[in-house]
PyMOL Python script that loads the backbone (N, CA, C, O; Angstrom):
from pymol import cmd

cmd.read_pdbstr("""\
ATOM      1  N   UNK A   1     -12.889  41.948   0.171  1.00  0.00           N
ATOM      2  CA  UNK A   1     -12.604  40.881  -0.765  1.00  0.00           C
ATOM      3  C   UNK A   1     -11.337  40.147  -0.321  1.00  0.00           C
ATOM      4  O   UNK A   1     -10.362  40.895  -0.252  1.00  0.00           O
ATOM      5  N   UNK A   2     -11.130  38.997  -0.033  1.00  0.00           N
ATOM      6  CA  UNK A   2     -10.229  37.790  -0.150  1.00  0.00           C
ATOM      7  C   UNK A   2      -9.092  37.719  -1.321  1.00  0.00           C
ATOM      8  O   UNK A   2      -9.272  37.846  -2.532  1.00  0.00           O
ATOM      9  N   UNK A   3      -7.899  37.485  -0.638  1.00  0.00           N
ATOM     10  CA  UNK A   3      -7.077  37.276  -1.914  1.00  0.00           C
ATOM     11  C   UNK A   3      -7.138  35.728  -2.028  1.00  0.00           C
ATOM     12  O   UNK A   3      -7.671  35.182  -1.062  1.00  0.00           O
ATOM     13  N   UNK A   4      -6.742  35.002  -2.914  1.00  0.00           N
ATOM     14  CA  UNK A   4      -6.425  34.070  -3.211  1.00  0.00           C
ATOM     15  C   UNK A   4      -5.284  33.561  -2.647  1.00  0.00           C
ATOM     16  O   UNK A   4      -4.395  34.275  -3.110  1.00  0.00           O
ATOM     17  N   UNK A   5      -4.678  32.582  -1.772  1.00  0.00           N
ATOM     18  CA  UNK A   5      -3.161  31.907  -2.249  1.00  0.00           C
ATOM     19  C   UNK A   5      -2.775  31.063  -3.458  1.00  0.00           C
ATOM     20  O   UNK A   5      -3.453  30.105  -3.830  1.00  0.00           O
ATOM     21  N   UNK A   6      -1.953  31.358  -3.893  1.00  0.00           N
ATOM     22  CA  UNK A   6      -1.456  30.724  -4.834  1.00  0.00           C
ATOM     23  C   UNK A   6      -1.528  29.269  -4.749  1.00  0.00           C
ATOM     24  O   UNK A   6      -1.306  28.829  -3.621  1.00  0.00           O
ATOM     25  N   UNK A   7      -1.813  28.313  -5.764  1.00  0.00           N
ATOM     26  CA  UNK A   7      -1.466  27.222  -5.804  1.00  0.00           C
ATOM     27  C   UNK A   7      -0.746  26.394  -5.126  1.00  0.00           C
ATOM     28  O   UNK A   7      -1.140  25.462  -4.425  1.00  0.00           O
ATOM     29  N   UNK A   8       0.232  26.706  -5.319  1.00  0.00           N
ATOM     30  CA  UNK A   8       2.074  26.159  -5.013  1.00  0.00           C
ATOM     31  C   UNK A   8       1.668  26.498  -3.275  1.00  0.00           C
ATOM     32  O   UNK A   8       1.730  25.641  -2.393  1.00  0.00           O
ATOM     33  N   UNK A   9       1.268  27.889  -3.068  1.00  0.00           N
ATOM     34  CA  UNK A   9       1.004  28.092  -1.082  1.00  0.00           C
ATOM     35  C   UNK A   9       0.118  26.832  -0.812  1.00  0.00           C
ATOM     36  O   UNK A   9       0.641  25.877  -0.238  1.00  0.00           O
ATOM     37  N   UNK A  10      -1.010  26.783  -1.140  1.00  0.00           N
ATOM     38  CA  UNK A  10      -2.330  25.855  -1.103  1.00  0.00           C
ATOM     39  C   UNK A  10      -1.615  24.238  -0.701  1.00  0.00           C
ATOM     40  O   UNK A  10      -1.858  23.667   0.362  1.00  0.00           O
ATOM     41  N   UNK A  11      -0.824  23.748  -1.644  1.00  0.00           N
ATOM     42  CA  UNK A  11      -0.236  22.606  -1.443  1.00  0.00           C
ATOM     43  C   UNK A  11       0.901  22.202  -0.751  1.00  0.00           C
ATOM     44  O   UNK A  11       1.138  21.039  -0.426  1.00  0.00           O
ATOM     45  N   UNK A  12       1.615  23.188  -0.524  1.00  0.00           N
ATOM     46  CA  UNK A  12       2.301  23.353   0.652  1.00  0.00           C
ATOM     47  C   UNK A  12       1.762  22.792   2.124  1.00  0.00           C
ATOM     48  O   UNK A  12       2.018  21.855   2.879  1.00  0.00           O
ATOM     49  N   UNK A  13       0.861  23.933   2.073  1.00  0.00           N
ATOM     50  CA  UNK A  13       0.225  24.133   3.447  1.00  0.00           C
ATOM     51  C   UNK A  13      -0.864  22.704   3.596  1.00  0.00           C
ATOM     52  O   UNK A  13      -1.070  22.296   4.739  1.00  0.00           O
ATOM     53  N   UNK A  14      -1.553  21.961   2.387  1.00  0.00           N
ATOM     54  CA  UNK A  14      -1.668  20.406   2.637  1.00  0.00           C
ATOM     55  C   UNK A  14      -0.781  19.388   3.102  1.00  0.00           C
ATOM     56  O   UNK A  14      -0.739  18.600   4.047  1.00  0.00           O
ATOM     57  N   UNK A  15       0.121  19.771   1.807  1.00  0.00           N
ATOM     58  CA  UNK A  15       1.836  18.818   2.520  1.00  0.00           C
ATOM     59  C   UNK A  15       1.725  18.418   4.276  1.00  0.00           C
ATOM     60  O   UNK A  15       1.611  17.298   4.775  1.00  0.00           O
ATOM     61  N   UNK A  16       1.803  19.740   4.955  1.00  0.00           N
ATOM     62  CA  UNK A  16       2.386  19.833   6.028  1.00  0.00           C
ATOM     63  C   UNK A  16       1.836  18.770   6.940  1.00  0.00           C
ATOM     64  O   UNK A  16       2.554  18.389   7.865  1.00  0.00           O
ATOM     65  N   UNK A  17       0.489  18.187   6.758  1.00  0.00           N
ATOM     66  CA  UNK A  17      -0.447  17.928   7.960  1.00  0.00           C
ATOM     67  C   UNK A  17      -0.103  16.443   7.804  1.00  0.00           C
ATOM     68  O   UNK A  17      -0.004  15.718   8.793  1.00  0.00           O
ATOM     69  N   UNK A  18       0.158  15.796   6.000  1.00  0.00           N
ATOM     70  CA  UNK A  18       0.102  14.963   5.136  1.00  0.00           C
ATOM     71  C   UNK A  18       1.386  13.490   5.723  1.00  0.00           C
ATOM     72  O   UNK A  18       2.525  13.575   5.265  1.00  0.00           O
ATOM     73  N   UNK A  19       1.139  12.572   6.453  1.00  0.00           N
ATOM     74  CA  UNK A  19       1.973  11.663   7.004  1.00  0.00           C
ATOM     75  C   UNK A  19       2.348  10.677   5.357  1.00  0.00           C
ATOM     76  O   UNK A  19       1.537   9.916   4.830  1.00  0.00           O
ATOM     77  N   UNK A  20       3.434  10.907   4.948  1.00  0.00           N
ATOM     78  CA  UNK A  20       3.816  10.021   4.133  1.00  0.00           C
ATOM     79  C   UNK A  20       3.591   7.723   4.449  1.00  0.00           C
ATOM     80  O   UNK A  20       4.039   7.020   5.355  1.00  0.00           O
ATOM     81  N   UNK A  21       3.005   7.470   3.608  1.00  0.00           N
ATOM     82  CA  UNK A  21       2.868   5.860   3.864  1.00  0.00           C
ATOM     83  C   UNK A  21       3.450   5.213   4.179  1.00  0.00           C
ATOM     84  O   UNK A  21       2.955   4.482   5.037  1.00  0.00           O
ATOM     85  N   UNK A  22       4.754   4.961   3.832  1.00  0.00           N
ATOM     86  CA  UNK A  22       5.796   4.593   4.535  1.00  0.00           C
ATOM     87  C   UNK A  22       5.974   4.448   5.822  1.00  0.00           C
ATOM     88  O   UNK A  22       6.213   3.427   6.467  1.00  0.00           O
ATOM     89  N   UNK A  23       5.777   6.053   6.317  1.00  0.00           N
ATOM     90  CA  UNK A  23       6.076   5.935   8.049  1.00  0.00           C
ATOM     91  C   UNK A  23       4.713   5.777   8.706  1.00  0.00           C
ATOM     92  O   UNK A  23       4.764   6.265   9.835  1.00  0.00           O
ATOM     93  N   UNK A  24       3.697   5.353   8.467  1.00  0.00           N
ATOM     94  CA  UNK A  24       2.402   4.734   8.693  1.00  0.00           C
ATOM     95  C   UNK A  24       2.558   3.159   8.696  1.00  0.00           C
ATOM     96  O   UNK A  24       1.891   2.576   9.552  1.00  0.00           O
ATOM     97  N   UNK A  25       3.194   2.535   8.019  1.00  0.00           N
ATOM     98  CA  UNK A  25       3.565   1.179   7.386  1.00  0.00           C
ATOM     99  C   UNK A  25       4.371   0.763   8.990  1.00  0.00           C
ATOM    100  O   UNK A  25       5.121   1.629   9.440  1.00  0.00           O
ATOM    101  N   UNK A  26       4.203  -0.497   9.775  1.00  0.00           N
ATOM    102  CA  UNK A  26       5.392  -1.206  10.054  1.00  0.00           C
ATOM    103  C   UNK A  26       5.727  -2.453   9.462  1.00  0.00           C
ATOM    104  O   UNK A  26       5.156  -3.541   9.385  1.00  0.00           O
ATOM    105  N   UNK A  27       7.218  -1.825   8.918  1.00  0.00           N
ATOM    106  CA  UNK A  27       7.698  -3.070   8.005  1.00  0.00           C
ATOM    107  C   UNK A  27       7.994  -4.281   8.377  1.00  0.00           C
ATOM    108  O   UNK A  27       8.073  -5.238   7.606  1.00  0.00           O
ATOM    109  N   UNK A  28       8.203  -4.319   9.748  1.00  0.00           N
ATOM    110  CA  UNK A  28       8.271  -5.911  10.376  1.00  0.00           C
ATOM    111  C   UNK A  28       6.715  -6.392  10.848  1.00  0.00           C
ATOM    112  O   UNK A  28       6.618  -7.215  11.759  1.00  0.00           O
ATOM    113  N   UNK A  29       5.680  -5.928  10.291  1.00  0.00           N
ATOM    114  CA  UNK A  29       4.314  -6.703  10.362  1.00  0.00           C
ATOM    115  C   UNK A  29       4.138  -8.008   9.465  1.00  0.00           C
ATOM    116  O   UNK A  29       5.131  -7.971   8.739  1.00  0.00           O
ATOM    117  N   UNK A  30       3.698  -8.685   9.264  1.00  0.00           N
ATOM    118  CA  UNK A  30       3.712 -10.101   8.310  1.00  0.00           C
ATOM    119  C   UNK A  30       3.143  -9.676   7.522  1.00  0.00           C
ATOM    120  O   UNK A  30       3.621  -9.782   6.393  1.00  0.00           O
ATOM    121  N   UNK A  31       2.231  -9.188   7.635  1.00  0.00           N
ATOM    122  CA  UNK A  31       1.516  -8.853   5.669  1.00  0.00           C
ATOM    123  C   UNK A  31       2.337  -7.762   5.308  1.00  0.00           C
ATOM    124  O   UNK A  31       1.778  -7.213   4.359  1.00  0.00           O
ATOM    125  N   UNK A  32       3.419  -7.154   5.602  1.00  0.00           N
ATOM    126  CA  UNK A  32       4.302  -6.145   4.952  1.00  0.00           C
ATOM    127  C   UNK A  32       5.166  -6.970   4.523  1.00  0.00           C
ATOM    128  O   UNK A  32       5.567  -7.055   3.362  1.00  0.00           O
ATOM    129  N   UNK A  33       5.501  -7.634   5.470  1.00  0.00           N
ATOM    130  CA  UNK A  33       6.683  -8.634   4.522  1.00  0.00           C
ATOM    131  C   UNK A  33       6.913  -9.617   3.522  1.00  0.00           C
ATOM    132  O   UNK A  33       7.860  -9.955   2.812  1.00  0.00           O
ATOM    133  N   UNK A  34       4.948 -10.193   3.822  1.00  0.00           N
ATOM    134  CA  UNK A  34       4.613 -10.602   2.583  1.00  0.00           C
ATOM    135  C   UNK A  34       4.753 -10.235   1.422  1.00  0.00           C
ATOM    136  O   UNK A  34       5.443 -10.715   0.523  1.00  0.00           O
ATOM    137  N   UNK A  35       3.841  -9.045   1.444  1.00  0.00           N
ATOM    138  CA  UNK A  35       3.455  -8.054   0.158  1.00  0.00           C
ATOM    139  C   UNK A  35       5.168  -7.990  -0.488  1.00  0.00           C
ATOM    140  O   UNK A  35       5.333  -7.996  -1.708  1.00  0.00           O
ATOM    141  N   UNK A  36       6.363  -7.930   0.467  1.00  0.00           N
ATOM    142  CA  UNK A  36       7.567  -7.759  -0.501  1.00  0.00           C
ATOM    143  C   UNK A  36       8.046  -9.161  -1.008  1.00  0.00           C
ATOM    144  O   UNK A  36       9.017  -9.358  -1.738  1.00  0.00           O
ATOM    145  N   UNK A  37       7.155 -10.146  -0.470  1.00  0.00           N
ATOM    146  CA  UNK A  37       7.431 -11.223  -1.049  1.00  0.00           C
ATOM    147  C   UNK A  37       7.030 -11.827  -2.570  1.00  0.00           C
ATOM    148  O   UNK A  37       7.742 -12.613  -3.195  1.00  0.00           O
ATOM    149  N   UNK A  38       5.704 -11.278  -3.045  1.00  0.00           N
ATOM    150  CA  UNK A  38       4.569 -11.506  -3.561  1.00  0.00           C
ATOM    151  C   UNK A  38       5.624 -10.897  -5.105  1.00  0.00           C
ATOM    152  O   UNK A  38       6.517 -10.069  -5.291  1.00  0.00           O
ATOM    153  N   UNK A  39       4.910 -11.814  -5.869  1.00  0.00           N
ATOM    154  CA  UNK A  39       5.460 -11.602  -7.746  1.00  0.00           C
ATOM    155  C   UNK A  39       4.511 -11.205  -8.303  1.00  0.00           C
ATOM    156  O   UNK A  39       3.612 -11.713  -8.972  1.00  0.00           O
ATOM    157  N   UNK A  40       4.961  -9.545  -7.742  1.00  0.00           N
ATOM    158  CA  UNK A  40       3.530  -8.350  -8.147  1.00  0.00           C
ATOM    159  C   UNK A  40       3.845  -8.442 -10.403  1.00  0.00           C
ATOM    160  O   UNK A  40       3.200  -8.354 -11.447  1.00  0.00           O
ATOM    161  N   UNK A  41       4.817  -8.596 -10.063  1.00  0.00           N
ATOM    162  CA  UNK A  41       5.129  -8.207 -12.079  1.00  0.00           C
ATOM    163  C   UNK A  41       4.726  -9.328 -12.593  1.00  0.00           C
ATOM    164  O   UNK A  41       4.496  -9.321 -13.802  1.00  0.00           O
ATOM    165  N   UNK A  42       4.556 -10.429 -11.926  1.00  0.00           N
ATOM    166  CA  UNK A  42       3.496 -11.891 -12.416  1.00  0.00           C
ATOM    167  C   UNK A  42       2.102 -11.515 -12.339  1.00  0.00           C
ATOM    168  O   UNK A  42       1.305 -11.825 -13.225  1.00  0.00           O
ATOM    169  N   UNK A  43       1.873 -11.046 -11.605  1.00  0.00           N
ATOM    170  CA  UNK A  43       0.651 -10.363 -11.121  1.00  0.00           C
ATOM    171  C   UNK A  43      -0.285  -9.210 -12.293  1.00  0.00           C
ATOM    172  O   UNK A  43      -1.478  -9.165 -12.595  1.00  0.00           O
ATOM    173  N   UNK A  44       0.808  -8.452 -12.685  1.00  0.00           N
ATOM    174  CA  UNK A  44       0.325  -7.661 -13.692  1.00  0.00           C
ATOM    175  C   UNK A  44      -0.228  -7.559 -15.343  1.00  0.00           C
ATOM    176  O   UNK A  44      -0.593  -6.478 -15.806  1.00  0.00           O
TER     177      UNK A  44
END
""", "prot")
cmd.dss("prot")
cmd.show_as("cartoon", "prot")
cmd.util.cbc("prot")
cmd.orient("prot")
């Protein structure tokens, strides 16, 4: 029989592989710099 890992292990061990968006993003591309241009709270 198999133990289980815990939760908290489980998501950890996702974390790790997991590239945050940001550093996927280049911020000097034109539609990035747009998008910080854009009047998202007009928008909403």
């Amino acid at each position: 029989m198999r133990t289980r890992r815990p939760a908290a292990a489980r998501i950890c061990a996702d974390e790790l592989f997991r590239s945050r968006l940001e550093n996927q993003i280049d911020l000097r591309h034109p539609l990035a710099q747009l998008s910080q241009q854009m009047p998202w709270a007009a928008l909403e």
